[in-house]
Structures are given as structure tokens and as C-alpha cells.
C-alpha positions in Angstrom: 161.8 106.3 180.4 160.5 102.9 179.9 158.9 101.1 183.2 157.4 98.2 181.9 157.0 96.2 178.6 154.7 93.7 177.9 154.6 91.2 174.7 150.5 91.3 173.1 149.9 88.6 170.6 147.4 89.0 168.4 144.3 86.8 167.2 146.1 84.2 169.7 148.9 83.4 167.7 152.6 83.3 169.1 153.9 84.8 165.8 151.7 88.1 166.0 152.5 90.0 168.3 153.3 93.7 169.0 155.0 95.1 172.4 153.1 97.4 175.0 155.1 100.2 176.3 154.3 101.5 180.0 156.6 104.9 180.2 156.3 107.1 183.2 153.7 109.4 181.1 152.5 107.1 178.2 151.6 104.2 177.1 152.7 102.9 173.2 151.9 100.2 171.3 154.9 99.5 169.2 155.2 97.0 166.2 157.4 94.3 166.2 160.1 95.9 163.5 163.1 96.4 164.1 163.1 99.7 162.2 160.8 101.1 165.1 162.2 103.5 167.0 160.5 102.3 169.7 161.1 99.3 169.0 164.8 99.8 169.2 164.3 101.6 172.3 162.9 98.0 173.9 166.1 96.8 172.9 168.1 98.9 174.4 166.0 98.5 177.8 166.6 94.3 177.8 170.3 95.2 177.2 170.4 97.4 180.1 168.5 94.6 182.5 164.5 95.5 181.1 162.4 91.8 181.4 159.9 91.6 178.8 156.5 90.4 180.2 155.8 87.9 177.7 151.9 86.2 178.6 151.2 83.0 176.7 148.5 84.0 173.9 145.1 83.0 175.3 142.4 83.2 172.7 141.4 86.3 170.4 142.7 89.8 171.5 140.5 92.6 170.6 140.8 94.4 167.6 141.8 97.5 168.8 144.7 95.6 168.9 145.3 94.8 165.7 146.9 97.9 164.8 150.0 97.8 166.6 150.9 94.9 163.9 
């Protein structure tokens, strides 16, 4: 089940970005594809009510990040 899902851009830019799933045992780092299962799953949470956190890119995220793109 999906608590929480937060938008991470990457290298600051408001057109990378992946999603950062909070689930009530894990949390994934999903690509922003719509062939994604997990992905889908996001969209199924906004359609049932889920908000999307969605933080203005501030400077360079880490590159561990980087992977989730």
C-alpha cells in the first residue's frame, strides 16, 4: 500500500525527474515511464485521492539519484 509519493528531480531540472515511493514496508524509486508498474501504481493512487509531493527542484540532487531516471 502506497503512503506517500514524492516527485525527485534530478540535476535540478523540472523535466528529470523520477517519483519516491513511501509504502508501509519499503521505499522505491520508480522511473517516470508509464510502462512501470510502479509507476502505474502512482497512478492509480492520484485517481483514488493520493497528492503527489511535488518540491520545486533546488540545485543538484545527488547521484545516487540518478538511477531512478
Amino acid at each position: 500500500m502506497i503512503n506517500s509519493v514524492e516527485k525527485i528531480y534530478i540535476e535540478g531540472e523540472t523535466n528529470k525527474f523520477c517519483f519516491k515511493i513511501i509504502t508501509d514496508s519499503e521505499i522505491i524509486f520508480v522511473p517516470n515511464s508509464e510502462e512501470n508498474r510502479h509507476y502505474q501504481a502512482i497512478q492509480e493512487w492520484i485517481a483514488a485521492g493520493g497528492i503527489v509531493i511535488d518540491n520545486a527542484p533546488s540545485g543538484t540532487m545527488d547521484s545516487r539519484w540518478w538511477n531512478c531516471y
